[in-house]
N, C-alpha and C positions, 0 to 999 in steps of 0.2 A: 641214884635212881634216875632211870630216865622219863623225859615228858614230851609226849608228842600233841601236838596242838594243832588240831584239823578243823580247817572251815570250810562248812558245804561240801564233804567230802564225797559225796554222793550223787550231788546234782550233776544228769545226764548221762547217770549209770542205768543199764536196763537190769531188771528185777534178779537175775544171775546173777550180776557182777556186784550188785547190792550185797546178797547172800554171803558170797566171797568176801567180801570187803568186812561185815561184821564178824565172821569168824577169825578174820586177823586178827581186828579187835579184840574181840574174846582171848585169844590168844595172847595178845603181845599186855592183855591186864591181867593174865595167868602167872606171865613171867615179871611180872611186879611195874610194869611201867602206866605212869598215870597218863590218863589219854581226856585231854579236855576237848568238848567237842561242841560245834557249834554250828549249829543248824536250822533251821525251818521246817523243816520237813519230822513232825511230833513223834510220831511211830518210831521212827529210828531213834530218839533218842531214848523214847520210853524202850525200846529193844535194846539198849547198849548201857544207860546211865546206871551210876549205882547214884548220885544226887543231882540234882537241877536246881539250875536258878535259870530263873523267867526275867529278863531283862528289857527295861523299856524307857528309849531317851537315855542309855548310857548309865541307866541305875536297876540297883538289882531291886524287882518288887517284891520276891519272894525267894526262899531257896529250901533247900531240904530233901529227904530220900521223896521215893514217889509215896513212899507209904505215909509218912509224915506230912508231905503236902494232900492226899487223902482223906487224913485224920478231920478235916476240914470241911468234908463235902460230902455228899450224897452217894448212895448209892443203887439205881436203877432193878427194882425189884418187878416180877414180871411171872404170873403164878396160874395155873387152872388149878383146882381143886375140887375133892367128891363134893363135899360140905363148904357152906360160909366158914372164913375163918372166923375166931372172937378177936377181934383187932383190939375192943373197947378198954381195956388193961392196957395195951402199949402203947408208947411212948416213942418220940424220934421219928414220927411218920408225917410226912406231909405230900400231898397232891395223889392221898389215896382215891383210886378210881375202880368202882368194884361193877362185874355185871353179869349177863348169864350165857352159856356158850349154848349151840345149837340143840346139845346132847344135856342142856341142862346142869351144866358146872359150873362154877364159880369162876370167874375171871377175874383176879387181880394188877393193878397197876398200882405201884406205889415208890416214892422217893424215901431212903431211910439213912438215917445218920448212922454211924459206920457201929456204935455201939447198939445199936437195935435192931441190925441185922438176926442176931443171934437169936433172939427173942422172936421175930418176926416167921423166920423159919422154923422156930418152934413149933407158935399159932397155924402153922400153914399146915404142917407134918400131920398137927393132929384134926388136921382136918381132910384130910386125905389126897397128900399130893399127886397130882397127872403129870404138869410140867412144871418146871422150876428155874428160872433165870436167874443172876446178880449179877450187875453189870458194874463195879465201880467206876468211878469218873475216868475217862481217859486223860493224858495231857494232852490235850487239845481244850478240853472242859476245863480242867486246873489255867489254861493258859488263858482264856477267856473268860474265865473268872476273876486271875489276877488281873487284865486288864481293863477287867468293869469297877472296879474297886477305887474309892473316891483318892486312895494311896497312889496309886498310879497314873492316876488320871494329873495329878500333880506333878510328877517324878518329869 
C-alpha cells in the first residue's frame, strides 16, 4: 500500500489548480493509497478527509470522522414558518430565538444537538414550513472548539 504525505499542498495554488489538485486526490484514494494531509486551510481538509485529528503543541486534542467529531456539537437551525412551531416538548435546543417576518411569519433561530434535529424539523413541518436551513458545524467550528477546551489548552 502506498502513502503519500502532503503538507500545505495547496498553498499558493489559484482556485483551478485547487480543483485539480483534489481530484488527484480523490483519485489516487480510489486506487487504494492513503494520503495523510496537512493543512490549515479547513475546507480543503473537510473536502478531502475521510478522519481528522486537530493537533495543538505537538498533541492530538481530538480525532475522528467529521461525523463523529459532529456528534459533539450543534447544529445551526434557521426556519420561516406559516405558524409558531410547539418547541415546548423538545429537547436539545439552545439559543432559541423566535420572531415575526414582515408578511407575518414565524422566524426561527435556533442551535440543536445533532439528535434533535429530527424532532425539531418535525415541529417546524407541522407548522408550515417557508424556508428551511441546517447548517451543521464546519471544521473550522470543531477546530475552535477543540482549541477552547480546558484539554487543549493544557496540551
Amino acid at each position: 500500500m502506498e502513502l503519500l504525505v502532503l503538507d500545505e499542498p495547496t498553498a499558493g495554488l489559484d482556485p483551478l489548480m485547487e480543483q485539480v489538485f483534489q481530484q488527484v486526490v480523490h483519485e489516487r484514494r480510489a486506487e487504494g493509497t492513503t494520503v495523510l494531509l496537512s493543512s490549515h486551510l479547513l475546507g480543503e481538509v473537510e473536502a478531502l478527509a475521510d478522519r481528522v485529528s486537530i493537533i495543538r503543541a505537538g498533541r492530538t486534542v481530538t480525532t475522528g470522522t467529521l461525523t463523529e467529531l459532529r456528534r459533539h456539537t450543534h447544529s445551526q437551525v434557521r426556519a420561516v414558518t406559516v405558524r409558531a412551531p410547539a418547541l415546548d416538548r423538545l429537547g436539545g435546543l439552545e439559543d432559541v430565538r423566535t420572531g415575526t417576518d414582515e408578511e407575518g411569519r414565524t422566524e426561527l433561530h435556533a442551535s440543536a444537538e445533532p439528535d434533535a434535529v429530527g424532532a425539531l424539523v418535525g415541529a417546524l413541518h407541522d407548522a408550515g414550513i417557508h424556508t428551511l436551513t441546517v447548517t451543521p458545524p464546519s471544521l473550522d467550528d470543531l477546530f475552535l472548539k477543540a482549541y477552547a477546551t480546558p484539554e487543549a489548552e493544557r496540551a
